[in-house]
TILUMDO-27217 format. One line per 2 residues: number of its first residue (from 0); their letters; for each residue z, x negated, y negated of C-alpha. Coordinates in Angstrom, 3 decimals. Each point is the difference from the previous one (the first is absolute). Layout:
BEGIN
NUM) A) Z X Y  ...
***
This chain:
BEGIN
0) XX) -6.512 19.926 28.566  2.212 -2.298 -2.260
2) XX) 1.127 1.505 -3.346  2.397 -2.336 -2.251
4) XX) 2.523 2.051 -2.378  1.324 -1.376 -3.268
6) XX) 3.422 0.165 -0.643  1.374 -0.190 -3.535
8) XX) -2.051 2.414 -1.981  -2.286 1.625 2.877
10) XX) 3.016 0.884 2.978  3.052 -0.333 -2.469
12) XX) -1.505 2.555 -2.022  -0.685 2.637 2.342
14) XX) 1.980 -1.112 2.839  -0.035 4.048 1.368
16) XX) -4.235 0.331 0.199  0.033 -3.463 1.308
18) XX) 2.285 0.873 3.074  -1.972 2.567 0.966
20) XX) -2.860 -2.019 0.196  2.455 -1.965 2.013
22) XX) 0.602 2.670 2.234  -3.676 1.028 -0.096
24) XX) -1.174 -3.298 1.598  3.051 -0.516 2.294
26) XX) -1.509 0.504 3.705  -3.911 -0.742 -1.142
28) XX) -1.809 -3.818 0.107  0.787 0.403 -4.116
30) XX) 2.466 -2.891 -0.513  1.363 -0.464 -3.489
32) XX) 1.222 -2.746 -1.400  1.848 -0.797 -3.079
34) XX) -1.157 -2.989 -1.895  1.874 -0.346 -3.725
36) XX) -0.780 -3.183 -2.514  3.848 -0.044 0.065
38) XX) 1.358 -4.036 1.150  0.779 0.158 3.031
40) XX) 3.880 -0.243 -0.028  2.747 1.301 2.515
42) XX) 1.293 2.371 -3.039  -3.597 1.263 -0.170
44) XX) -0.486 0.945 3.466  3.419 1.998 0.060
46) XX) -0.887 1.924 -3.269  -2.924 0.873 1.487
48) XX) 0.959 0.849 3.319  2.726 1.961 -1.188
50) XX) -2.298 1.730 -2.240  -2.138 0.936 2.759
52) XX) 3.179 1.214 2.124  -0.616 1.629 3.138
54) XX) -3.723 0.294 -0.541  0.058 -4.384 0.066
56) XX) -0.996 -0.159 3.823  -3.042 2.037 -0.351
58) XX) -1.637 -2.711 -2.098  -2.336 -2.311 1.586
60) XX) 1.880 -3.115 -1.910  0.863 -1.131 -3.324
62) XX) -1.519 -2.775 -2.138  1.580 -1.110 -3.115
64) XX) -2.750 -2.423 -1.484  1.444 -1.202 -2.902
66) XX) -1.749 0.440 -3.865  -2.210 -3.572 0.588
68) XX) -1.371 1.331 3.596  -2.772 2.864 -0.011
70) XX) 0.600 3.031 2.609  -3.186 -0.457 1.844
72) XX) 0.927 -4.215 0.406  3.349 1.018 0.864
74) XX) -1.432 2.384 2.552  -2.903 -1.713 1.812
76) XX) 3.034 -2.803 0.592  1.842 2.278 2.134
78) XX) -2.832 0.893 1.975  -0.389 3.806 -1.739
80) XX) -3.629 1.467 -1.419  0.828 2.700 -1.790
82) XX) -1.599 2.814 0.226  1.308 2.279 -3.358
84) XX) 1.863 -1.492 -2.744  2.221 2.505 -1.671
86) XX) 1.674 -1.994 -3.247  -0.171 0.134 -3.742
88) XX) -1.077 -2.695 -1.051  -3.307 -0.474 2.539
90) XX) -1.195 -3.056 -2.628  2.822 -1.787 1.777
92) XX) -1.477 0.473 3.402  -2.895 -1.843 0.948
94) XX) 0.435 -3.334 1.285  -0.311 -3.017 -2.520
96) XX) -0.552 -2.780 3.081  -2.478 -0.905 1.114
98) XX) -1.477 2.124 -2.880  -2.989 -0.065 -1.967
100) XX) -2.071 -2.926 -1.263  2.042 -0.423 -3.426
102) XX) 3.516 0.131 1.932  -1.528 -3.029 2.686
104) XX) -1.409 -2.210 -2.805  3.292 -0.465 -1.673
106) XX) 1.048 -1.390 2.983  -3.141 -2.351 0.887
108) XX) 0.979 -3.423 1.502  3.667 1.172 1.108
110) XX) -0.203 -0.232 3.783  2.206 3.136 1.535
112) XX) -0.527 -1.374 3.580  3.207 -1.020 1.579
114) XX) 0.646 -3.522 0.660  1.113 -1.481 3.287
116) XX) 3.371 -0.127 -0.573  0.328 3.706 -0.927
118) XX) -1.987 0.944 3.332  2.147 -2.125 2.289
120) XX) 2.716 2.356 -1.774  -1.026 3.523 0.548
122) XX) -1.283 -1.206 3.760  3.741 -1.267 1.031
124) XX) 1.852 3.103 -1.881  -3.060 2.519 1.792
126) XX) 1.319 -2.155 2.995  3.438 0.902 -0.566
128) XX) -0.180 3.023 -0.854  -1.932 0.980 4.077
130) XX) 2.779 -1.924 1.138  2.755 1.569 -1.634
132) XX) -1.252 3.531 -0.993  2.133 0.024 -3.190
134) XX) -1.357 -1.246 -4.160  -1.638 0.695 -2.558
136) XX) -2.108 3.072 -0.507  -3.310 1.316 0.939
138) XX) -1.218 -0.989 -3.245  1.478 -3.177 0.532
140) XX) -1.782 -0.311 3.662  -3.221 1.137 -1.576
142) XX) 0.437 -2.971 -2.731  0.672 -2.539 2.751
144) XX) -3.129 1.143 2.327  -2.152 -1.258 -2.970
146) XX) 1.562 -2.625 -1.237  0.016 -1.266 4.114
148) XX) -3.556 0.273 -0.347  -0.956 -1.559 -3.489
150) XX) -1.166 3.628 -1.356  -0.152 -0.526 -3.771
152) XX) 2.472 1.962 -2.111  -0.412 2.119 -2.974
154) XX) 1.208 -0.981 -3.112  2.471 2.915 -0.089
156) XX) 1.334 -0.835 3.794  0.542 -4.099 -1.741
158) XX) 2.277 1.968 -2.895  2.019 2.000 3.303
160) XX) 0.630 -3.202 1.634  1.611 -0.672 -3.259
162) XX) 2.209 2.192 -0.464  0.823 0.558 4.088
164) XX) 1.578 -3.406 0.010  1.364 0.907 -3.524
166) XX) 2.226 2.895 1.561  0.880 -1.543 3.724
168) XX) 0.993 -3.568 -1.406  3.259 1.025 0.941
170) XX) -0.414 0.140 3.522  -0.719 -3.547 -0.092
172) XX) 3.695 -0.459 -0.094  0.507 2.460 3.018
174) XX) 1.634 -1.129 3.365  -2.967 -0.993 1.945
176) XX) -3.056 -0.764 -2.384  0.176 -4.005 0.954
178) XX) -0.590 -1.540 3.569  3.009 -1.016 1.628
180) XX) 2.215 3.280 -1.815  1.474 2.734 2.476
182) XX) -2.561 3.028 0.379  -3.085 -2.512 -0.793
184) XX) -2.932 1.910 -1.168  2.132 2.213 -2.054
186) XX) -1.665 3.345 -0.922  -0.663 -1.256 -3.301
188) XX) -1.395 -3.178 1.212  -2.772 1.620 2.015
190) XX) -0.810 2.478 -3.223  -0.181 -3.308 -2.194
192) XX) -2.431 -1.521 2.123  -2.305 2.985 0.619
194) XX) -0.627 -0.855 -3.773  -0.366 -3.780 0.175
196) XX) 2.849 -0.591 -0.008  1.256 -3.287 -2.538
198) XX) -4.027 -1.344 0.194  -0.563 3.862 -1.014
200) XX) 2.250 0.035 -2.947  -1.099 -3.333 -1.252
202) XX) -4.390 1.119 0.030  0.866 3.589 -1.054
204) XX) 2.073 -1.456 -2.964  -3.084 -2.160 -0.824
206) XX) -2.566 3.040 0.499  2.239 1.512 -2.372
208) XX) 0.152 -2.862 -2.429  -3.716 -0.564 -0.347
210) XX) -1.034 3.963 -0.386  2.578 0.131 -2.531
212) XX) -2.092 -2.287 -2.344  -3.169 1.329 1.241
214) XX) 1.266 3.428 -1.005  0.995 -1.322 -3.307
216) XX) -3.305 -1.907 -1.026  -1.691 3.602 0.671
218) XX) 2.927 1.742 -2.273  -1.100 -2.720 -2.399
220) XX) -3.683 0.464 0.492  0.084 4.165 -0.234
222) XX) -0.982 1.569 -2.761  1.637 3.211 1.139
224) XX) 3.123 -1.882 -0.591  -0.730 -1.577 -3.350
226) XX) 2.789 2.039 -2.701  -0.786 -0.685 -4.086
228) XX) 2.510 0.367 -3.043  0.231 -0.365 -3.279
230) XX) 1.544 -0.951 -2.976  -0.178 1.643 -3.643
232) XX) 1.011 -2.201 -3.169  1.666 3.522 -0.893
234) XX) 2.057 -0.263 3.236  2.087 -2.862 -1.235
236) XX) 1.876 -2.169 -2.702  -2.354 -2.676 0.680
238) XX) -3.619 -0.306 0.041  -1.604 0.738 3.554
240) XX) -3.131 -1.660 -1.163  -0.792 -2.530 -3.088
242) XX) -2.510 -2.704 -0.341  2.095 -3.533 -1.472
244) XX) -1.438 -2.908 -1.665  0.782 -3.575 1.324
246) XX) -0.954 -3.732 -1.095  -1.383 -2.097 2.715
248) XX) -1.158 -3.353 0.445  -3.163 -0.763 1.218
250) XX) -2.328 -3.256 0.295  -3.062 0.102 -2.142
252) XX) -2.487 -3.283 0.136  3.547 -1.623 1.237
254) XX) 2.213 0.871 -2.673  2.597 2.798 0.276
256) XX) -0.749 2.744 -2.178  2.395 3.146 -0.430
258) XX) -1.243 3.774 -0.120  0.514 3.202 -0.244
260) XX) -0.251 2.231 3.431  0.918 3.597 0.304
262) XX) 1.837 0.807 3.005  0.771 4.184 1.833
264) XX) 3.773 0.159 0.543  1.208 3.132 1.762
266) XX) 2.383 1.371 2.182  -1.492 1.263 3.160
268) XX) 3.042 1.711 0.945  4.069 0.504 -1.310
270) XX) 2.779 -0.783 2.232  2.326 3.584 0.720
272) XX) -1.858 2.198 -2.751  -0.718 3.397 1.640
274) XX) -3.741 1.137 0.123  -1.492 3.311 -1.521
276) XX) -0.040 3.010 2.786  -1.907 -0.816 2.456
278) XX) 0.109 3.431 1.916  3.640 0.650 1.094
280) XX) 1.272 -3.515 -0.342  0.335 -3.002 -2.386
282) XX) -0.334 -3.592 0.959  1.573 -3.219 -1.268
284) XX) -0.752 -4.030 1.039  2.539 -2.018 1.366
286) XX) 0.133 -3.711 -2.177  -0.760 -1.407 3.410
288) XX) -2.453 2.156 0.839  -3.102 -2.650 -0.779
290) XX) 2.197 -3.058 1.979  -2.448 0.232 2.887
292) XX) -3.381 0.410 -1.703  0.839 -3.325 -2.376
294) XX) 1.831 -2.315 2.480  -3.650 0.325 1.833
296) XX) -2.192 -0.891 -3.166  -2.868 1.458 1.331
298) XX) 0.113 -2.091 3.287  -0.532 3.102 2.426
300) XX) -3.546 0.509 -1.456  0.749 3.193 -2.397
302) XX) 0.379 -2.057 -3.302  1.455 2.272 -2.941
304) XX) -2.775 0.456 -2.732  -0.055 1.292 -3.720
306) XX) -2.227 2.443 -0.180  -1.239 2.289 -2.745
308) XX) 1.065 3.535 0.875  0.079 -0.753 3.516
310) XX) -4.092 -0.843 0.017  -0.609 -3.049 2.220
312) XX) -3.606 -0.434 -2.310  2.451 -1.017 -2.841
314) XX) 2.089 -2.693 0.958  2.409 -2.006 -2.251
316) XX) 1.988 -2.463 2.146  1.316 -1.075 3.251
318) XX) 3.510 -0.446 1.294  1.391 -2.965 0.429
320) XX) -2.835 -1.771 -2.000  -1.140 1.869 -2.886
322) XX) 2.931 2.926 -0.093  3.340 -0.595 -0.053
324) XX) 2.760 2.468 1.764  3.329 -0.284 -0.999
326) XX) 2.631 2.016 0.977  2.963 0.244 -2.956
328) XX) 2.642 2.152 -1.472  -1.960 2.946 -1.327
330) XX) -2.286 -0.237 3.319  -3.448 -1.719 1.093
332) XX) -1.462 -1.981 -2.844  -3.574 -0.846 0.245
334) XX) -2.514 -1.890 -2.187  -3.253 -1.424 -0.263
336) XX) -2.158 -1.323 -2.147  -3.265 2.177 -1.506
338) XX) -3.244 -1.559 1.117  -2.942 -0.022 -1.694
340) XX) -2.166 2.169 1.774  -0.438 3.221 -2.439
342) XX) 2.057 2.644 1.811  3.096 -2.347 -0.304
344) XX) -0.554 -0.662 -3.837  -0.302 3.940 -0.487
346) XX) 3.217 0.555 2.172  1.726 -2.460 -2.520
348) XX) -1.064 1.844 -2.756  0.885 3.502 1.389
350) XX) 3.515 -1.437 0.546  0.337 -1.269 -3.597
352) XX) -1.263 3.218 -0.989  2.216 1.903 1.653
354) XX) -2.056 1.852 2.173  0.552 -1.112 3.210
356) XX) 3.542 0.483 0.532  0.966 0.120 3.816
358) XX) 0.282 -2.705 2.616  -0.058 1.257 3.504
360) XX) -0.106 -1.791 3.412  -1.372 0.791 3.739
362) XX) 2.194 -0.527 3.001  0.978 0.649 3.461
364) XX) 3.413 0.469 1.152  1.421 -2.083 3.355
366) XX) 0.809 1.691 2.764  3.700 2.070 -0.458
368) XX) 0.008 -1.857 -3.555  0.605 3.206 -1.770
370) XX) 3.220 2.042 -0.031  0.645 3.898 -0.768
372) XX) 3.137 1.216 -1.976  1.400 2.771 -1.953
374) XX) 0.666 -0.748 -3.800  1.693 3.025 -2.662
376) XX) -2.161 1.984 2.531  -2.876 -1.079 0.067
378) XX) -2.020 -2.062 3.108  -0.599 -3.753 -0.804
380) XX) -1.638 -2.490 1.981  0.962 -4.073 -1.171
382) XX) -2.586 -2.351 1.506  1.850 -2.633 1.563
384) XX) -3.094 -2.125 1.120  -3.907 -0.707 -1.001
386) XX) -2.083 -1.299 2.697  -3.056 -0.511 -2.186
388) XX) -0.399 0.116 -4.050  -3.594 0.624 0.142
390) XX) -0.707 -0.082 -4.302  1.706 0.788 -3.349
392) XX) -2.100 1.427 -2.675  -0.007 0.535 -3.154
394) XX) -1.344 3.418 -0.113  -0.986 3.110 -2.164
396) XX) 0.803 2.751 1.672  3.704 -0.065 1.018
398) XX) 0.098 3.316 2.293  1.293 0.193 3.338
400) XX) -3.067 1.761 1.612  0.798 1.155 3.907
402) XX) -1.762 -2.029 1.689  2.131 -3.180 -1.994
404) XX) 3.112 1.929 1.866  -1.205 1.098 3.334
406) XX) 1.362 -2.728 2.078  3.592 0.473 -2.001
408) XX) -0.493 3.977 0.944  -0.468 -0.538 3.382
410) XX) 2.777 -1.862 0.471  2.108 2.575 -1.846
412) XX) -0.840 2.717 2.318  0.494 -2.721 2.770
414) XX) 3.698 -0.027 -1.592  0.689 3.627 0.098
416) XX) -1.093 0.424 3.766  2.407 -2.737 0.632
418) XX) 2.567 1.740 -1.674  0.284 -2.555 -3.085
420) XX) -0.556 1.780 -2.901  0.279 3.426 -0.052
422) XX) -2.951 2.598 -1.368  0.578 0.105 -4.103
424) XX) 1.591 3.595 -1.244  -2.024 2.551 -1.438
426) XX) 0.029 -0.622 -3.848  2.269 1.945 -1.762
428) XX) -1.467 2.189 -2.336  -0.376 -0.433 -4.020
430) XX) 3.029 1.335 -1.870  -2.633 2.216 -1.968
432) XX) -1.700 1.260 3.289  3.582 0.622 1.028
434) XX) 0.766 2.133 -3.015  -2.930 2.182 0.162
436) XX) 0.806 0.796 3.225  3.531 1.240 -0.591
438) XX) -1.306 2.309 -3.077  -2.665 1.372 2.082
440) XX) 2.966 0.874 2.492  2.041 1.696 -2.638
442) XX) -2.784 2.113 -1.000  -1.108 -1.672 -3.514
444) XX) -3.385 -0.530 -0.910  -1.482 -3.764 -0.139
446) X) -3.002 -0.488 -2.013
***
């Protein structure tokens, strides 16, 4: 029986019951293993060996994953089936490769079978490595059996050929790693080629490339992921939302003719102006925030709308043609011009009336385009980077329900696991609550 161990909060945290579990299993055909989602780093290793101390040799092995790999991937590569997963966060565990059918179809049309060049590779290091006894790892042997044999990889084992040649390019500069150098195959030689080798960097760093942008058409895509804002006339010196009359020139029976056409101006969002609560944390734009969303003008197939409150039945224009986006001082401009279908007429007159106030927008945030800080207390996240500006809308209701947060929640509590932001103090309490409570201690009535 194979059980795998966490370390940082599952052994770290009650390193005494742990050991004699340790101890328990020591002698018996249980073998634990300890397999963390810590990078796998020479520091690492010697924390955690040192952590375990004396009781290190009774584990089976150690495994330290990384945060991108799941524990079961990372597992299955180094030959283990575990048996009993003892860990706190057991979401974390199952594999994600080869995965179910929504993880595959992201990846349709990539080929993860190993070219020639990268089989010739792992063959001659696997040859090297019988010859010599000496390189690489057994995970590193295991990788070169199936690359030797054109066994398709998982998208997760494409993103650890990544980094492995991201930590040993060094010992590309070691004595020995070229023919014709004393000590020729080096140690590190032999491990780079149970990996590919240079034809293995160069395909894994193109596996990479391409499910990078099939990973973020699907952020794009989700609706999970889709965050809305908005913007009160109340909320600043300037109006958020107004409708302005222009003279144009238009041809009628061939003569230009000017008239009168009544145009939406808003702002969809202001650059650096901190939001209302949003449940332990504030949030601000970054002026280049929208850089990415308008140098594509619509040209990766999710082309920004207008919308009326966010309904796609009530359409009022289309970026680039019939909505224009301009990013300026105050923050991103927007304006289009009312149609004449009858929900756009009444939206003009519920602006002039001054009943629809708010202009709000719908977006999803790029991958690490946010960033956490700590502000006169309080958490606040600045959004660095859009990926997609999916509408602005003038709307009525200018709440910020939960589900218009979620995605911006999730990734708050994603920031206080990772040790970001820190979990907001208890309130303090009202100065009157405060003084009733120090009467009541004295012994005076309160009424």
């Amino acid at each position: 029986m194979i059980v795998a161990l966490d370390f940082d909060r599952t052994y770290a945290r009650a390193p005494e019951f742990f050991n004699a579990l340790l101890d328990d299993a020591n002698g018996t055909d249980v073998a634990m293993w300890c397999i963390t989602r810590r990078e796998d780093t020479p520091e690492n290793r010697q924390e955690i060996k040192d952590t375990f101390g004396e009781r290190f040799p009774l584990l089976g092995g150690l495994i330290l994953c990384g945060p991108n790999v799941q524990k079961e991937d990372a597992a299955r590569e180094a030959g283990l089936t575990v048996d009993v997963w003892i860990d706190d966060s057991p979401e974390k565990i199952p594999a994600a490769s080869p995965g179910g059918q929504e993880s595959r179809a992201i990846y349709d049309g990539i080929d993860f079978t190993p070219p020639a060049g990268v089989r010739e590779e792992a063959a001659r290091a696997l040859a090297w490595r019988r010859e010599f006894g000496r390189g690489g790892t057994e995970v590193g042997i295991a990788r070169a059996r199936d690359l030797s044999n054109g066994v398709k990889i998982s998208p997760d084992t494409a993103r650890r050929m990544v980094s492995f040649f991201a930590r040993h390019e060094v010992d590309n500069q070691g004595e020995g790693f070229s023919p014709g150098e004393p000590g020729f195959p080096s140690n590190g030689r032999i491990a780079h080629g149970l990996w590919g080798g240079d034809p293995g960097k160069v395909w894994s760093e193109k596996l990479a490339r391409q499910m990078d942008a099939r990973e973020a058409a699907a952020q794009r895509s989700n609706p999970m992921n889709i965050e809305r804002r908005t913007l009160l006339n109340t909320a600043v010196s300037f109006p958020a939302i107004r409708v302005e009359k222009r003279s144009e020139e238009v041809i009628v029976d061939g003569a230009p003719q000017q008239v009168e056409r009544d145009y939406c101006v808003g702002y969809a969002s202001v650059f650096g102006l901190l939001s209302l609560d949003l449940g332990d944390f504030v949030e601000r734009i970054d002026s280049r925030a929208f850089d990415k969303v308008l140098a594509r003008r619509g040209d990766d197939g999710v082309a920004t709308r207008a919308l009326w409150n966010h309904n796609s039945d009530y359409p009022l224009g289309r970026h680039p043609e019939t909505l224009v986006l301009t990013p300026d001082e105050k923050g991103l401009r927007y304006e289009f011009p009312f149609g004449r279908a009858s929900y756009a007429q009444n939206l003009r007159f519920n602006i002039e009336d001054g009943i629809v106030k708010g202009s709000s927008f719908g977006f999803v945030v790029s991958p690490g385009g946010e960033r956490w800080s700590k502000e006169a207390g309080r958490n606040v996240r600045t959004v660095m980077e859009i990926e997609s500006l999916y509408d602005v809308s003038p709307t009525t209701y200018p709440a910020y329900p939960d589900s218009d947060v979620a995605v911006a929640k999730r990734s708050f509590h994603h920031a206080m696991e990772s040790g970001l932001v820190k979990p907001p103090a208890p309130a303090a309490p009202r100065r009157s609550v405060a003084l009733r409570e120090w009467i009541k201690a004295h012994g005076r009535q309160v009424g």
